[in-house]
N, C-alpha and C positions, 0 to 999 in steps of 0.2 A: 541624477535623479535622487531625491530623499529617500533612503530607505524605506520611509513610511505611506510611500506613496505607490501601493504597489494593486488597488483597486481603481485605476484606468484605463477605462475602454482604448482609448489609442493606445494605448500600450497592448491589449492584447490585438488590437489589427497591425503591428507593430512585427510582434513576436510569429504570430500565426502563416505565416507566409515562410520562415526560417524555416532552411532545410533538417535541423533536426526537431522539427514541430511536426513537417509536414511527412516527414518520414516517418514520423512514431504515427499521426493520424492516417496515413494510408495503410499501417499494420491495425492501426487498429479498428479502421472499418470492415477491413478484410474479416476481422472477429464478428462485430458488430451485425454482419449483414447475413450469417450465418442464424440470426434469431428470428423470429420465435424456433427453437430447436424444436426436432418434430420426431428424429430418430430416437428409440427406448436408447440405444448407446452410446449419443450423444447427451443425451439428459443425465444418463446415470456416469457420464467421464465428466461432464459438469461437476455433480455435485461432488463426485471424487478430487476434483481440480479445486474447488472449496474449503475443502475439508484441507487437502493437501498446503494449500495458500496460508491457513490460521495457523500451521504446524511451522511452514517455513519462518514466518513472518515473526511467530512468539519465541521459535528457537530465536531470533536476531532481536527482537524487546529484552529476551533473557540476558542477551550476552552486554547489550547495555546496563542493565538494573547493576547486574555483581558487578562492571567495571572491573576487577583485577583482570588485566589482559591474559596471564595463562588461564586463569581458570575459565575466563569467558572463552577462548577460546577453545577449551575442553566439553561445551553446550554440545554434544549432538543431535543430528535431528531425530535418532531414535527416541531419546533424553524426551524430545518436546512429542515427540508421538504418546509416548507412555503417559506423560502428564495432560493431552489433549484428553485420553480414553478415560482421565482422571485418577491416574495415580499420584499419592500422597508424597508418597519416597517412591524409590526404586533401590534395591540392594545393589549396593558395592558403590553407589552414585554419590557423591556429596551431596547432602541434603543443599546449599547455598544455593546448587541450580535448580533442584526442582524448586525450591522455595521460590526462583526468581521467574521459573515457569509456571506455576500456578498464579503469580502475581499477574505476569504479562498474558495470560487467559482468562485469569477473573476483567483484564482492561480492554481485553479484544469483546468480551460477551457483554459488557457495559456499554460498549460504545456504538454497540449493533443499532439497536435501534433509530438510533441519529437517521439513518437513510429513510426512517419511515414518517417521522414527527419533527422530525429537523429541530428538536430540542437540544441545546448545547448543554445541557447538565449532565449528556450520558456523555459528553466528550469530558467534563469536569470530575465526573466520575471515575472514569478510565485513570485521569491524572492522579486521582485519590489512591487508585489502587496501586500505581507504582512509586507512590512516592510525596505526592504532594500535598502540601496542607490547605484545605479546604475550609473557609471560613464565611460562616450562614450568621445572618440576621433574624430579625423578626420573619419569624411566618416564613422561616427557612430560608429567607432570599440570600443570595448569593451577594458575600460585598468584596472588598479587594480586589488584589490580582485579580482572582479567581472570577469576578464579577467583570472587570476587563478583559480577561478571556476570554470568558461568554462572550461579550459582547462584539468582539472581532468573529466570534466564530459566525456569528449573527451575520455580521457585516460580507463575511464573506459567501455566505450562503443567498443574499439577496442580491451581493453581485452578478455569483455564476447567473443566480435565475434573471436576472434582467439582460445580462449578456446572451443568452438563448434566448427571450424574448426577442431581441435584436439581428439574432440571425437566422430567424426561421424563415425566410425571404429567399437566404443562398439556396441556390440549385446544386452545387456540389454540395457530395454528401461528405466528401473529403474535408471539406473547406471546415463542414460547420462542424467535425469532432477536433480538426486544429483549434478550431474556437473556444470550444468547449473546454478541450486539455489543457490552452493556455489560461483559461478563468481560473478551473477547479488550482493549475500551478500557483494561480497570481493567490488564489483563496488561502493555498495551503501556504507559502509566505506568510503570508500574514500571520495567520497562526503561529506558525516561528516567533514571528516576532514577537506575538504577544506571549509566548510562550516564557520568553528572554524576563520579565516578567513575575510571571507564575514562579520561576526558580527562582528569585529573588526571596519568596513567600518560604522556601522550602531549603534554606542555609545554602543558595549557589548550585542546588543540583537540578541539572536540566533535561536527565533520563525522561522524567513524568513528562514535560512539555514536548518533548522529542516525541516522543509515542503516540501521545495523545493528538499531537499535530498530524502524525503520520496516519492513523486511527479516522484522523478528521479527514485528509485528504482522501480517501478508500470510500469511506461513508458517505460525503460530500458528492462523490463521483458518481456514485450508485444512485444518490435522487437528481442527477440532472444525465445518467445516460452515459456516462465514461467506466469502461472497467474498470477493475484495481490494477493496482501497480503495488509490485516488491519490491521491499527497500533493504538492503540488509545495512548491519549495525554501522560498518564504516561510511556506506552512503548518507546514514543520517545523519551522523554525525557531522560529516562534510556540508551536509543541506545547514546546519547549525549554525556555519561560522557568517558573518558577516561576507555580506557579497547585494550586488544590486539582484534585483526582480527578474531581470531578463537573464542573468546566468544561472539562475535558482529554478527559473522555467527550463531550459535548456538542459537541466541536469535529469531532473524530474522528465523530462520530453525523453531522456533516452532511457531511463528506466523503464519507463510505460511501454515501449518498442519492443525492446525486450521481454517482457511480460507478458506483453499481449501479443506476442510471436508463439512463446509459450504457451500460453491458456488455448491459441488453435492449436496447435498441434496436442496439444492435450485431451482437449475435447475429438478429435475427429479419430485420435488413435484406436485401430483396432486391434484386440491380441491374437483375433485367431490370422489375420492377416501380417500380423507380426512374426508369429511363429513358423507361419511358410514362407515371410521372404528368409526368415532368420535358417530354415534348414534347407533352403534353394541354394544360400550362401556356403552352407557348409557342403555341401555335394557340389559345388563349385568347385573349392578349395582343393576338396579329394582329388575331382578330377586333374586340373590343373598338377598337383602332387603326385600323381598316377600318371600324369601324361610328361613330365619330370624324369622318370625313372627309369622310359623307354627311348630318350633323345642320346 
């Protein structure tokens, strides 16, 4: 298959039956079906699970931007917590990372919107802020790359929608989030690719469309009904390299599994129930250690 052919309905009835499609879509209706949330501590481990997600997700945009591999990998998540709360610097920190974390939060709070107005300029945006050169026309319109961009983001946004048009029919409720998670994969490809693209625009560097790709898949997902998915820096990167659609789905299919295993146990955790299995286990332990001493 052409690389570029990666908005095909049979391809996603194709893909969505694959055991690691359908195993990520049974975690993640298992999420799914837990909504509308109703308990106060399940709404408020939400938005903490939100919050936590834009920390994890910019600590790993961060560790892309710098590229030096020790220092990227010196990004902690404290590092991107401090700078989520909006700190400037942090003492004793190298300014490069927070520098590279306030970049990758000015491109996560740009790109918000997209889920609401499904406008690609806040995904063009995001790429501005890490990196990418951005080039307007008359009456601001967008041309180049950057206007090829757009215009796949476009493209893939009225595929996922016409591919849920298409399976609103299925009775499994299974079926139709495989459906879904394979469009929004087949959507976020794309993006990649045109991403390949965009870096062309900005001397070879493909941080900004890595992000912004990833940004788009999150957002993308949010208006047609899929969670987000975490990608840390090595997996985008991998998502990056040349590869066909259906292994690009399948990589994407097992980060979401993951994720969205996550985000329930996230949301449903309670700490006061935590704190008693957690001292049930330690008067376990005594016991067993105490009953030790008299054998």
């Amino acid at each position: 298959m052409n690389n570029s052919d990666w908005n095909d309905p049979e391809l996603v009835r194709r893909l969505c039956d694959e055991a690691p499609v359908r195993d990520a879509a049974e975690t993640g209706q298992r999420l799914m079906a837990m909504w509308p949330l109703t308990k106060p501590l399940y709404l408020e481990n939400d938005t903490k699970y939100a919050e936590e997600l834009q920390v994890r997700l910019t600590q790993e945009f961060a560790k892309l931007i710098i590229g030096d591999p020790e220092l990227a990998q010196s990004v902690t998540l404290a590092d991107a917590d401090f700078v989520y709360e909006g700190a400037q610097s942090i003492p004793g920190r190298p300014q490069e990372i927070v520098d590279a974390l306030v970049a990758a939060n000015e491109a996560y709070d740009a790109a918000a919107d997209y889920s609401d107005d499904g406008d690609a300029r806040h995904l063009v945006s995001a790429a501005q802020k890490t990196g990418a050169r951005v080039d307007y026309g008359e009456d601001a319109e967008l041309t180049g790359a950057a206007a090829e961009f757009a215009q796949t983001l476009d493209a893939g946004d009225a595929f996922v929608d016409q591919i849920e048009q298409d399976s609103q029919s299925l009775g499994d409720p299974v079926e139709r989030v495989s459906v879904a998670l394979c469009a929004v994969g087949l959507a976020f490809y794309g993006a990649m690719q045109a991403s390949r693209a965009l870096a062309e625009s900005t001397d070879g560097n493909l941080v900004a469309g890595m992000i912004s790709s990833a940004l788009y898949c999150n957002e993308l997902g949010e208006r047609h009904g899929v969670p987000r998915v975490f990608f840390d820096a090595d997996t985008l990167a991998k998502l990056n390299r040349p590869m066909e659609p259906a292994q690009f789905v399948r990589a994407v299919a097992h980060a979401a599994s993951l994720e969205w295993s996550r985000h329930k146990a996230d949301v449903v955790w309670d700490p006061d129930a935590a704190k008693a299995d957690a001292e049930e286990a330690d008067r376990k332990r005594e016991r067993e250690e105490l009953a030790k001493k008299f054998q």
